[in-house]
NUPASE-78943 format. One record per atom (N, C-alpha, C, O): x, y, z; residue in three letters. Coordinates in steps of 0.05 Angstrom, whole numbers, plus 5000, padded with zeros to 4 digits. Example, Ala and Ser with C-alpha at 12.3 -4.5 7.8 and 13.67 -1.06 7.14 Angstrom:
% residues 2
526448865156ALA524649105156ALA526449345156ALA528549345169ALA525749555142SER527349795143SER525850015157SER526850235161SER
% end
This chain:
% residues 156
501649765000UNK500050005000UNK501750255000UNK501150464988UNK503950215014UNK505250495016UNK505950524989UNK505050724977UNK507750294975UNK508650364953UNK507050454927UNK507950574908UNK503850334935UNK502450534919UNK501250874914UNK500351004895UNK502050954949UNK500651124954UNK503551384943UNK503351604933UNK505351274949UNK507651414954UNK507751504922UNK508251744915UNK506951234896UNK507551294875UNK505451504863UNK505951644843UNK502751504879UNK500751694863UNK501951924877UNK501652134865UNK503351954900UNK503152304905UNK505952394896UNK506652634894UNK507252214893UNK510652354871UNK509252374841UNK509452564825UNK507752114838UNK506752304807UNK504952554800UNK505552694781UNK501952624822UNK501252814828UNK503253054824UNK503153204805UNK505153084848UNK506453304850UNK508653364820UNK509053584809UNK509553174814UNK510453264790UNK509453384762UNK510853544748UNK506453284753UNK504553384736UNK503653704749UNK503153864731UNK503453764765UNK502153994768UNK504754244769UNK504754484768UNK506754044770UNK509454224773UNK511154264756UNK511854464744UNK512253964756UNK513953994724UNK512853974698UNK514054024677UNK510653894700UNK509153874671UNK508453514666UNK510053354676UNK507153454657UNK506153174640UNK508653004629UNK509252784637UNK509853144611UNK511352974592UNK514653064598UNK516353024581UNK515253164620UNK518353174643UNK518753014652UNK521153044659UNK517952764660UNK519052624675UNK518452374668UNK516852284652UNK520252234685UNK519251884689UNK519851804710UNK522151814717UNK518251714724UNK518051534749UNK518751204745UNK517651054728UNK520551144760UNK521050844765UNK521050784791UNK522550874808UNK518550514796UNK519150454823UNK520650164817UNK520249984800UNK522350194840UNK525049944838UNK523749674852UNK524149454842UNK522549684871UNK521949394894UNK519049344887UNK517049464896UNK519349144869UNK516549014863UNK515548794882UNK517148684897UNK512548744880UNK511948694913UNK509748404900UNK507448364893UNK513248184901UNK512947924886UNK512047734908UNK510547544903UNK513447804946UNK512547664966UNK510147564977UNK509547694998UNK507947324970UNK505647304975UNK505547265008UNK506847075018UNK504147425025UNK503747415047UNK500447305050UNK498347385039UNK500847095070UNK499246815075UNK497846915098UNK498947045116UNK494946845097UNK494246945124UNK492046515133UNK491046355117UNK492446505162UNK491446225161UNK489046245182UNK489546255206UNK486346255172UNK484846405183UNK483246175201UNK482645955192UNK482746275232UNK481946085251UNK478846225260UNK478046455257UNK477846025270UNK474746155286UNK475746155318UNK477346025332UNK473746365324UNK475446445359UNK471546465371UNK471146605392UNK469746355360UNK466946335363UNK466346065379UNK467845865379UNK463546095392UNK463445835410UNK463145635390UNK462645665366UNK463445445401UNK463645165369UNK465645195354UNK465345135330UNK467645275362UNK469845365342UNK472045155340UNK473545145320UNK472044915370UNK473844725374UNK473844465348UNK475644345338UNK471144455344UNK469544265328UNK470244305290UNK470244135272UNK470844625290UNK471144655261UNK473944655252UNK474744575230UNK475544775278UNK478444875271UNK480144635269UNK479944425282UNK481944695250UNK483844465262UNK487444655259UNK489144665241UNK487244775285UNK489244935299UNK490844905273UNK489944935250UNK493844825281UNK496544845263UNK496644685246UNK498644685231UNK494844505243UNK494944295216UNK493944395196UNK491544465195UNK495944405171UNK495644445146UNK494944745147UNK493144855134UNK497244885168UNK497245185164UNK499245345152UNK500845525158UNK497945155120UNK500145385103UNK498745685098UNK499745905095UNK496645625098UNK494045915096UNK493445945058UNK494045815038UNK491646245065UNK490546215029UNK492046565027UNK491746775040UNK493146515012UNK493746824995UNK492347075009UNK490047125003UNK493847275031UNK492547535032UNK492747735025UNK491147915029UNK494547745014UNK496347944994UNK498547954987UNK499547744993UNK500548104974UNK503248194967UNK505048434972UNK504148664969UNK506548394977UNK509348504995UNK512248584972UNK512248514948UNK513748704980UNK515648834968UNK518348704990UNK517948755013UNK520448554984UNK521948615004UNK523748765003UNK524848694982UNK524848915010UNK527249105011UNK529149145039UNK528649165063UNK531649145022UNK534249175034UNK535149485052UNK534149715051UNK537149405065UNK537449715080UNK538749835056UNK539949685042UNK538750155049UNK539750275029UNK538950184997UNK539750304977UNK537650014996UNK535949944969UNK534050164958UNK532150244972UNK534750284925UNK532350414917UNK530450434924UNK530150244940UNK528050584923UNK525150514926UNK524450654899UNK523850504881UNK524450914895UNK523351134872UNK525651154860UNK527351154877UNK526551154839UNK528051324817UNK525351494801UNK523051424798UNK527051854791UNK525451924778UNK527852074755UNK529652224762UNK527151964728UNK529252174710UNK527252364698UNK524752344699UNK529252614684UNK528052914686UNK529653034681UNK531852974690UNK529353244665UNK530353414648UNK532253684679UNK531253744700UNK534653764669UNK536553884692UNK534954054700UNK534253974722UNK533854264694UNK532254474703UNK530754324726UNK530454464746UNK529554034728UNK526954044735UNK528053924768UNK526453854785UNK530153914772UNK531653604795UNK529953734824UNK528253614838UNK530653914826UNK529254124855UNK525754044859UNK524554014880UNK524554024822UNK522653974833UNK522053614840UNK520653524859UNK523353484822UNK523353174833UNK524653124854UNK524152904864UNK526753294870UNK527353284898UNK525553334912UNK525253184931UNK523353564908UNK521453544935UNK518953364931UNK517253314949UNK519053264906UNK516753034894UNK517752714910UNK516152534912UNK520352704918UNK521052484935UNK521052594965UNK520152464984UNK521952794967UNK521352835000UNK518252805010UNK517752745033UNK516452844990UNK514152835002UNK513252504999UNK511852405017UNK514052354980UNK513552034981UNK514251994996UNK512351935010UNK517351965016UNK518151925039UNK516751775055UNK517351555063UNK514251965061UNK513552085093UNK511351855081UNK509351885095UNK510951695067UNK508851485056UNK510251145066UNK509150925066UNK512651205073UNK513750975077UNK514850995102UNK516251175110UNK513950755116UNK515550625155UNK518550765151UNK519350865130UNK519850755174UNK522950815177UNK523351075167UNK521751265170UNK525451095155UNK527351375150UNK528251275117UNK529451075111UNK527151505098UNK528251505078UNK530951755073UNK531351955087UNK532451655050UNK533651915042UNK533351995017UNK532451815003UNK533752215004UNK533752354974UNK535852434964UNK537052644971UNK536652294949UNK539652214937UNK539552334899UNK538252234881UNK541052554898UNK541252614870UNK542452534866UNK544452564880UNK542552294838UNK544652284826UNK546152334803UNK544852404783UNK548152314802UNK550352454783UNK550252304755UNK551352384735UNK548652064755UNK548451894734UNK547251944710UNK546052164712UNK546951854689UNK545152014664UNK542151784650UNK542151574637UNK539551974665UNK536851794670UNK536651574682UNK536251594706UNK536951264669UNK537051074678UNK539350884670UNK539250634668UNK540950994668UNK543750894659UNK545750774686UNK545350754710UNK547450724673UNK550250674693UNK553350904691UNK555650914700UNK551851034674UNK554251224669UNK553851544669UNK551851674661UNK556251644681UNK555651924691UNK555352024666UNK555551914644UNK554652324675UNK553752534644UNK555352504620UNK554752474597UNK558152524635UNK560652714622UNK560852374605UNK561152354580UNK560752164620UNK560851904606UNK559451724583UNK559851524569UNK557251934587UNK554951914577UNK555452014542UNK555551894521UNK555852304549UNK557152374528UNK559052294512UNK558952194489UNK560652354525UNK564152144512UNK563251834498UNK564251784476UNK561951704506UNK561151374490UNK557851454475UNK557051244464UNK556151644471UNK555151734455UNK555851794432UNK554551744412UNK558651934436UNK558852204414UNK561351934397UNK562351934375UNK561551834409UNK563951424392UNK562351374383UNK563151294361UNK559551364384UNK558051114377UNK557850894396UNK556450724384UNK558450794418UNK559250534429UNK556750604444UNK557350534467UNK553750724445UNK551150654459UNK549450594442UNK549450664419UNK547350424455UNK545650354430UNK544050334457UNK544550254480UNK541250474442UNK538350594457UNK536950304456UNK536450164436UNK536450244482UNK535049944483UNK533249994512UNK533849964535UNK530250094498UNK528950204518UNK529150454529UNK529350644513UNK528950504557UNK529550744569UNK532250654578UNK532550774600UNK534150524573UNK536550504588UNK538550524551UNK538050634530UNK540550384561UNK542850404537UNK544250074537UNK543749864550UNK545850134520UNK547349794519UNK549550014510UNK549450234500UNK552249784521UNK555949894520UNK555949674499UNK554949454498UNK557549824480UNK558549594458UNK562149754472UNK563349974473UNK562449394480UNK565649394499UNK567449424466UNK566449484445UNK570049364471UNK571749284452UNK572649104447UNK574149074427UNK572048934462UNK572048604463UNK570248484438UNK568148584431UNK571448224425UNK569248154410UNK569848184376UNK571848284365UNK568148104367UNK568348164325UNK569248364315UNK567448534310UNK571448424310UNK570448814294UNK568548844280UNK568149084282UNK567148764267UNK565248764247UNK562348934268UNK560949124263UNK562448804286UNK560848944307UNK560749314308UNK558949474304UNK563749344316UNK564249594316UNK565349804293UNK565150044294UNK566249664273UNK567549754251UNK565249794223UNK565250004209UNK563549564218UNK561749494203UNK558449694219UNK556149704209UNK559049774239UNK556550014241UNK556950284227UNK555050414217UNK559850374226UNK558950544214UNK558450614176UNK557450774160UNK559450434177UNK558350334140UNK555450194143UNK554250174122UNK554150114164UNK551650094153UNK549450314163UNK547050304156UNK550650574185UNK549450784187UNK549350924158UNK547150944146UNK550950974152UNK551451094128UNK549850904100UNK550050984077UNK549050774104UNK547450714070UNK544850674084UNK542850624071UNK
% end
């Protein structure tokens, strides 16, 4: 529940602030843990129906997220102008979730593994290739034909 509630009011605050088509929201901890509930009668006649701990695996009561100490919860990418406002679009999800969160800018570029300046530099080679909202590294390891044979087939 939190992680639903947390995601409508970081997206809320961002639409009314940064605009519609600024941003993207990613939530990281998907909530794959089925939590079991094993339901007993506590009513008079109840000795007769129950049968206590036998065969108390229970029936499905819902689903759970598990998460690590220091594990993502929200990523949001966004255009540089906008970071101040996706910083206070996570401070306010926060306060939607148990414990103590923190709001961590990072230096990284959207949903990548590589800083700006890095970002750039293996852009401007050619060595990224757009797969999704993330990127793929073409290493130097491997066929030349891979790396050598792209740019003769950009070109025709």
């Amino acid at each position: 529940e939190a992680r639903s509630v947390s995601m409508s009011a970081t997206n809320k605050y961002m639409i009314t602030n940064a605009g519609r088509d600024f941003f993207h929201i990613r939530m990281r901890p998907h909530p794959y843990h089925v939590l079991r509930i094993n339901k007993t009668l506590s009513c008079a006649g109840a000795d007769r129906l129950s049968t206590g701990m036998r065969g108390a695996f229970g029936k499905p009561y819902g689903t759970a997220a598990r998460v690590k100490i220091g594990q993502v919860l929200i990523s949001i990418r966004t255009k540089e102008e906008k970071v101040q406002i996706a910083a206070e679009a996570l401070r306010r999800a926060k306060f939607k979730f148990a414990g103590r969160q923190k709001v961590h800018v990072s230096n990284k570029f959207g949903f990548t593994k590589f800083s700006k300046d890095d970002y750039k530099k293996w852009q401007d080679s050619g060595r990224l290739i757009p797969d999704g909202i993330g990127v793929k590294f073409l290493s130097s390891r491997g066929p030349l034909h891979r790396l050598i044979g792209r740019e003769a087939a950009a070109e025709e």
